[in-house]
Z-matrix of the N, CA and C atoms (Angstrom, degrees):
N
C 1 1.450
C 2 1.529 1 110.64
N 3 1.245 2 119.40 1 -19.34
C 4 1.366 3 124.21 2 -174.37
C 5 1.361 4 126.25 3 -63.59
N 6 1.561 5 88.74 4 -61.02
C 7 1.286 6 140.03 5 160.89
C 8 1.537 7 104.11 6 -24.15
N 9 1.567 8 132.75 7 -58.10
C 10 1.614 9 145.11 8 -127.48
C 11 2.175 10 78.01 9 -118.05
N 12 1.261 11 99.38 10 -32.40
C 13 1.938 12 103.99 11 -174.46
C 14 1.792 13 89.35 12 -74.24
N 15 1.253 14 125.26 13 -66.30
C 16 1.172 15 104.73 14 -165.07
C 17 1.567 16 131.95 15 -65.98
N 18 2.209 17 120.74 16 -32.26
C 19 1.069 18 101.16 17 132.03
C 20 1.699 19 144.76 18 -38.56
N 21 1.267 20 98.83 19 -31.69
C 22 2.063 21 75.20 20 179.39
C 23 1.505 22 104.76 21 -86.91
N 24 1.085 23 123.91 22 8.92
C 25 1.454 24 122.14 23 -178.65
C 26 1.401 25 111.73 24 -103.99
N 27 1.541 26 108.89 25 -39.33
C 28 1.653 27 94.57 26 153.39
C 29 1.470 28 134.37 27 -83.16
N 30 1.563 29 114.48 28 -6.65
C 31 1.270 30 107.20 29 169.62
C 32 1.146 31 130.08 30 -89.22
N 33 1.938 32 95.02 31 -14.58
C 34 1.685 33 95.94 32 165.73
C 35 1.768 34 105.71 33 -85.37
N 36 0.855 35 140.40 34 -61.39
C 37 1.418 36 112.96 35 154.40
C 38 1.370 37 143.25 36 -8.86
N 39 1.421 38 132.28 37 -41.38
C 40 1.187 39 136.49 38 116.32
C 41 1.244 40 148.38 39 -25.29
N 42 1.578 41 110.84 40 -52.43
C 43 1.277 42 102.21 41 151.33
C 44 1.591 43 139.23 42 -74.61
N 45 1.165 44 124.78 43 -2.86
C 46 1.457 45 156.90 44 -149.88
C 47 1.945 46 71.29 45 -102.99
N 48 1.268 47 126.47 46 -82.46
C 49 1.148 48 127.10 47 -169.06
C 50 1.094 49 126.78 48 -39.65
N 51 1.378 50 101.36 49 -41.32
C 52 1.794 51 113.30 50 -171.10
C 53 1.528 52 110.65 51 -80.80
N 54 1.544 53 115.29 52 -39.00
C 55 1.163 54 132.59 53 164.74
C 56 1.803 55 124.29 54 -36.28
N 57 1.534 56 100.25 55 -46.97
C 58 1.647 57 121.74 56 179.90
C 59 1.385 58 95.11 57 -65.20
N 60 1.831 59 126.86 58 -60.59
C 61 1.046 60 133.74 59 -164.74
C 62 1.602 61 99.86 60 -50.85
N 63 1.304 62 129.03 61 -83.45
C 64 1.392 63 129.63 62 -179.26
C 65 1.402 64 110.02 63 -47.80
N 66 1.003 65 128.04 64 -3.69
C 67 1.674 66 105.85 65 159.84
C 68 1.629 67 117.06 66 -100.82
N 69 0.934 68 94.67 67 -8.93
C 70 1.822 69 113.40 68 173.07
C 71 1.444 70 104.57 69 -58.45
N 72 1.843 71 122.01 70 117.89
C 73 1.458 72 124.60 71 173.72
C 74 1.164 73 115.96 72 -42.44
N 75 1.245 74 120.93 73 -50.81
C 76 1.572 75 130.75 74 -160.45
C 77 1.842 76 99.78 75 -60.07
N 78 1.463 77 116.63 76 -49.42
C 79 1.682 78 113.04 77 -177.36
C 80 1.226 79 120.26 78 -41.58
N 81 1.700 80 113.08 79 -24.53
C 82 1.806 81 102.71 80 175.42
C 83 1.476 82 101.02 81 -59.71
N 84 1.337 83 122.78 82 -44.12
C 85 1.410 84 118.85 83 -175.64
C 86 1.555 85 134.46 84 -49.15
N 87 1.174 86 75.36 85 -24.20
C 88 2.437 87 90.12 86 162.83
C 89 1.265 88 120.96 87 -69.60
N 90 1.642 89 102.80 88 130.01
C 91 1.664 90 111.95 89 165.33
C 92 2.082 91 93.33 90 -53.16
N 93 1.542 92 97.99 91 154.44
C 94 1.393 93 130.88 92 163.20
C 95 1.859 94 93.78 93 -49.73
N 96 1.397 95 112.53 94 -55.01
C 97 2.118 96 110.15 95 -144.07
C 98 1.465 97 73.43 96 -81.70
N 99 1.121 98 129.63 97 -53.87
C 100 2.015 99 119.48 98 -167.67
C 101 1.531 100 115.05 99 -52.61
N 102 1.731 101 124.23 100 -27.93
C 103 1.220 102 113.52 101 177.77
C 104 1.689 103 105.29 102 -84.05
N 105 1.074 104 95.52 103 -43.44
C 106 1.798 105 98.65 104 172.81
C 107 1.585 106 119.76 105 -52.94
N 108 1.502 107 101.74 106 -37.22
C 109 1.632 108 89.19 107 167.21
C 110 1.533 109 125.96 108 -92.26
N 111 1.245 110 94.33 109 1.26
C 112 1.834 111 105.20 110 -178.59
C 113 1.808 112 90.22 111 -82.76
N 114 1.111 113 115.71 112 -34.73
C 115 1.464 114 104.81 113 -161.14
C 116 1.883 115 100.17 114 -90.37
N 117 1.440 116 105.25 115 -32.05
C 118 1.536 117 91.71 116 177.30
C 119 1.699 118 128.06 117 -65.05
N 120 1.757 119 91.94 118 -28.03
C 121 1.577 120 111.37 119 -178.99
C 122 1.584 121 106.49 120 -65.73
N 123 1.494 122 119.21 121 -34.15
C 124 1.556 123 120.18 122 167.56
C 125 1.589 124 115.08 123 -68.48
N 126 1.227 125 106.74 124 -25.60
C 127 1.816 126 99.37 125 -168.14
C 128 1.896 127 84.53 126 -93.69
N 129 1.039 128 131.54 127 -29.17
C 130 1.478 129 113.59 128 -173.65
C 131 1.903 130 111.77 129 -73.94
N 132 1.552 131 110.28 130 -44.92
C 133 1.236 132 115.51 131 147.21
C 134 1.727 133 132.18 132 -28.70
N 135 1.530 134 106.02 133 -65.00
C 136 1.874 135 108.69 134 -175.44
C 137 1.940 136 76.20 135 -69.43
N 138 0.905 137 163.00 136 -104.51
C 139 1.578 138 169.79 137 -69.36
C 140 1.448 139 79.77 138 -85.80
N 141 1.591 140 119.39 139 -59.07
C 142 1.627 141 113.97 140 -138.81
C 143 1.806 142 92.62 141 -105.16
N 144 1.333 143 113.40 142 3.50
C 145 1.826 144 105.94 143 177.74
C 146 1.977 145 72.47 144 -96.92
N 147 1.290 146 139.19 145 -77.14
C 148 1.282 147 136.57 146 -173.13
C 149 1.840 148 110.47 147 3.87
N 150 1.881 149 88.14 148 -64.54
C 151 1.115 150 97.08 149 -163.32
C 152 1.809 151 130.92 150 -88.08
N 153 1.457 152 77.85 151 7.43
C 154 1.882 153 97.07 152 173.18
C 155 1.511 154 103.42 153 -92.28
N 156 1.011 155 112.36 154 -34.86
C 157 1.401 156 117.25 155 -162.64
C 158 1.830 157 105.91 156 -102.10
N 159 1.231 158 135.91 157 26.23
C 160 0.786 159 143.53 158 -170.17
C 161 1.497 160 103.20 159 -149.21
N 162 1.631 161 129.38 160 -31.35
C 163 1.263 162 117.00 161 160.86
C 164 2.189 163 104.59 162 -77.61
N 165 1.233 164 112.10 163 -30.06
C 166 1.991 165 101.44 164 175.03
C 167 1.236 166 100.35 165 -66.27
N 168 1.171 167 137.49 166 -28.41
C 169 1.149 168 128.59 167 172.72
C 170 1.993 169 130.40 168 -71.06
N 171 1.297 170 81.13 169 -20.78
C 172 1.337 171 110.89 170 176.37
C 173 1.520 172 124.35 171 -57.36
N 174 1.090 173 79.47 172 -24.47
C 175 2.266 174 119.79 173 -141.54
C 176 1.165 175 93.90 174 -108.93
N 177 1.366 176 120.98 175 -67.98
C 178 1.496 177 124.01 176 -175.81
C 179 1.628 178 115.55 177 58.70
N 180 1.410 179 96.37 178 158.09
C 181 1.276 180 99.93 179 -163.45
C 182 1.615 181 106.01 180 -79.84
N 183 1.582 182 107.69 181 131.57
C 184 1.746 183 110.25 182 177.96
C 185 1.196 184 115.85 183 99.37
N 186 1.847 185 111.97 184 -16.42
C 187 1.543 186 110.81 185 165.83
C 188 1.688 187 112.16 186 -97.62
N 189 1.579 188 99.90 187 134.92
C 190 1.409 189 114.06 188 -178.61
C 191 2.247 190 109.43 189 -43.37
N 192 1.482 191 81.23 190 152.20
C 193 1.482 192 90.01 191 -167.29
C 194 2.129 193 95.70 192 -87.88
């Protein structure tokens, strides 16, 4: 249950972010492929910090590597 609380707390955080960004004047000024790759380069980022930090955790302190 924890687990399902701290996703919606970072994805509403996330969206809170992304939200500011698109209301920001300057974003009409972006090509379409630059927001799409700004946003894929963030979801490949949270995916691969997720998944670093979820195998040390894995690991814990005092269990063999």
């Amino acid at each position: 249950m924890r687990k399902r609380a701290n996703a919606a707390v970072f994805f509403a955080v996330g969206m809170i972010g992304l939200m500011l960004v698109f209301r920001n004047p300057r974003f009409e000024a972006f090509h379409t492929v630059d927001v799409l790759q700004l946003i894929a380069s963030g979801m490949c980022f949270g995916v691969g910090l997720t998944m670093l930090l979820a195998r040390l955790r894995a690991r814990g302190p005092g269990r063999p590597q």
